[in-house]
Backbone bond lengths (Angstrom), bond angles and torsions (degrees), N, CA, C in turn:
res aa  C-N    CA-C-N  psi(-1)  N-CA   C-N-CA  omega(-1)  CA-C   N-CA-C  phi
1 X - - - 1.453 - - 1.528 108.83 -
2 X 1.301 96.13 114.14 1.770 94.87 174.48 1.647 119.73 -62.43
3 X 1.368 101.35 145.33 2.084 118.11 -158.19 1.174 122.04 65.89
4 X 1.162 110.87 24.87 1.807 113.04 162.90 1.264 109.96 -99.16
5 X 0.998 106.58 152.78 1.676 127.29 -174.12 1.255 99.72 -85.81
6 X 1.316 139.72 156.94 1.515 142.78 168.03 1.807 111.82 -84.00
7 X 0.928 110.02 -1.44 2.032 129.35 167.54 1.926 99.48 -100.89
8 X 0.733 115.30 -11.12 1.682 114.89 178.19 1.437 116.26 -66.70
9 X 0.775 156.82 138.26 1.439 156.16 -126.19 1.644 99.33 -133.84
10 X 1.116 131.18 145.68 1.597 116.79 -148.53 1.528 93.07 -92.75
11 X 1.747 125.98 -36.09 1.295 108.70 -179.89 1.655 84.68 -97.71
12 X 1.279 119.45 131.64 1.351 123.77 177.31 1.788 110.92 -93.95
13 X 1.597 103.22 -24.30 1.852 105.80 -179.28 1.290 114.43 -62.06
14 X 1.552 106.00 -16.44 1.520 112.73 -177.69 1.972 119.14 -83.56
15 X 1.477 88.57 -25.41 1.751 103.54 -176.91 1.713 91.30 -87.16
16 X 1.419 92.16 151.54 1.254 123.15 122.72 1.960 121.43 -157.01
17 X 1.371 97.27 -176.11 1.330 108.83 -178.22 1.650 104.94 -89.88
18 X 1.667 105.33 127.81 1.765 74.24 -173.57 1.775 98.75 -102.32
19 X 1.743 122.03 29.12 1.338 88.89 150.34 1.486 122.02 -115.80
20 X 1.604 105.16 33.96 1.807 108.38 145.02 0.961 105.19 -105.73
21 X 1.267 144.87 64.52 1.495 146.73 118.78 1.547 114.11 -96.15
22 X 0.880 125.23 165.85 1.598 122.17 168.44 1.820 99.76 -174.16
23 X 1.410 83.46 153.92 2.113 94.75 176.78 1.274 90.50 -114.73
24 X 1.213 109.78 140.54 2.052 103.48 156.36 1.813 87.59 -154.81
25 X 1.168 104.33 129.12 1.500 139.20 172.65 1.623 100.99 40.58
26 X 1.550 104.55 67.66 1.540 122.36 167.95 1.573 101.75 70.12
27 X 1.130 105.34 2.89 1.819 91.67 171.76 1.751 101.66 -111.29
28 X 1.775 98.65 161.28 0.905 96.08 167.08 1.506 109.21 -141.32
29 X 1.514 118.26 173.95 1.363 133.41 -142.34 1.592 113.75 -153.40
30 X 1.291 129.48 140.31 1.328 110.61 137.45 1.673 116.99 -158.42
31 X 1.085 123.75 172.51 1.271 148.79 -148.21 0.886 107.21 -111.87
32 X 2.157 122.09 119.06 1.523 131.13 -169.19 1.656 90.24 -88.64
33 X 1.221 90.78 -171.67 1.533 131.71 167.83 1.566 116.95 -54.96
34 X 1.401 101.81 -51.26 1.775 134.32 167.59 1.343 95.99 -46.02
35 X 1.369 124.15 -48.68 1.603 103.95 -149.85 1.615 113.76 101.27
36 X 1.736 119.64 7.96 1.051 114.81 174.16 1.592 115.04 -100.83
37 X 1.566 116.26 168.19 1.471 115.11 -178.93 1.344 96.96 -96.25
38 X 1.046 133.92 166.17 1.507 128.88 172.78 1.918 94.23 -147.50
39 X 1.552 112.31 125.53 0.804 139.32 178.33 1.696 145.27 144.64
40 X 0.944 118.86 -146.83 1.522 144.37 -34.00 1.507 119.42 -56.72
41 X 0.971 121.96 145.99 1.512 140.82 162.43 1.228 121.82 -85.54
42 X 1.483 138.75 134.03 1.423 121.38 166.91 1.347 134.32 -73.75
43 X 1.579 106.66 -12.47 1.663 109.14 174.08 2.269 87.99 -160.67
44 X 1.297 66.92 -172.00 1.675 78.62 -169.20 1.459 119.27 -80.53
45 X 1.899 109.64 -7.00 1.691 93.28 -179.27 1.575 91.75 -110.79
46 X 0.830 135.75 24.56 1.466 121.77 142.41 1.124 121.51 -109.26
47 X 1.661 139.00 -0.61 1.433 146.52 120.08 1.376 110.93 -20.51
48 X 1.618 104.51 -59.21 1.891 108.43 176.04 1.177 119.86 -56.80
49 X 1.542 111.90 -54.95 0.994 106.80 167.09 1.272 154.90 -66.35
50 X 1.032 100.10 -23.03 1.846 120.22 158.23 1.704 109.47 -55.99
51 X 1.458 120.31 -60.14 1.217 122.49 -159.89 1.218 104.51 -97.53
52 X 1.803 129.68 20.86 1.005 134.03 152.54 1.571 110.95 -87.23
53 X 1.195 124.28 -26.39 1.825 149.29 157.37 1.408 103.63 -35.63
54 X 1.387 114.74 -49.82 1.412 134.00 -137.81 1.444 95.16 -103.48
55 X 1.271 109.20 -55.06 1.642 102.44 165.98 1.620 127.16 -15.69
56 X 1.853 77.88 -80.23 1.404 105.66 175.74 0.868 137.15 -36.81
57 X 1.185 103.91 -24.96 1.779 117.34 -167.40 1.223 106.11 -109.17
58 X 1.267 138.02 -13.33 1.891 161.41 159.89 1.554 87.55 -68.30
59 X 1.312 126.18 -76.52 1.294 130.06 -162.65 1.554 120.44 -52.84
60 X 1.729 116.37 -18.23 1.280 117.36 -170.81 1.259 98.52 -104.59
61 X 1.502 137.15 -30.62 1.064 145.82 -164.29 1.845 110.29 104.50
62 X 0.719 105.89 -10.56 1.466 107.01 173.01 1.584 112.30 -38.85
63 X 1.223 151.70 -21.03 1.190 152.22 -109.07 1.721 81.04 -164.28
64 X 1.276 112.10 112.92 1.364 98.14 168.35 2.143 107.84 -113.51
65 X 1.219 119.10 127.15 1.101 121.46 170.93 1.959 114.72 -55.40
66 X 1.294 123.56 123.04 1.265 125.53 147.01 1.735 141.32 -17.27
């Protein structure tokens, strides 16, 4: 798949990094590739689930970088 890194993990919806996640005062957040924050979330499985969305949509090309 063209723009994958050869360290990229083949199902990638399943990875993440967990220090772009972060909680700070019941919210939660995390941090692309871009350099963007993405949030807040109210707990952590719709964090997952969101940035399992987000994957997907990085992974197909849907998402075009700047």
């Amino acid at each position: 798949m063209e723009g994958r890194r050869k360290t990229d993990y083949q199902d990638i919806a399943s990875y993440f990094r967990s220090d772009r996640v972060i909680e700070r005062d019941g919210e939660w957040f995390y941090y692309t590739r871009e350099g963007t924050i993405e949030g807040p979330f109210r707990d952590r499985i719709h964090l997952m689930n969101r940035l399992d969305m987000y994957l997907k949509a990085v992974s197909s090309g849907l998402l075009v970088k700047d």
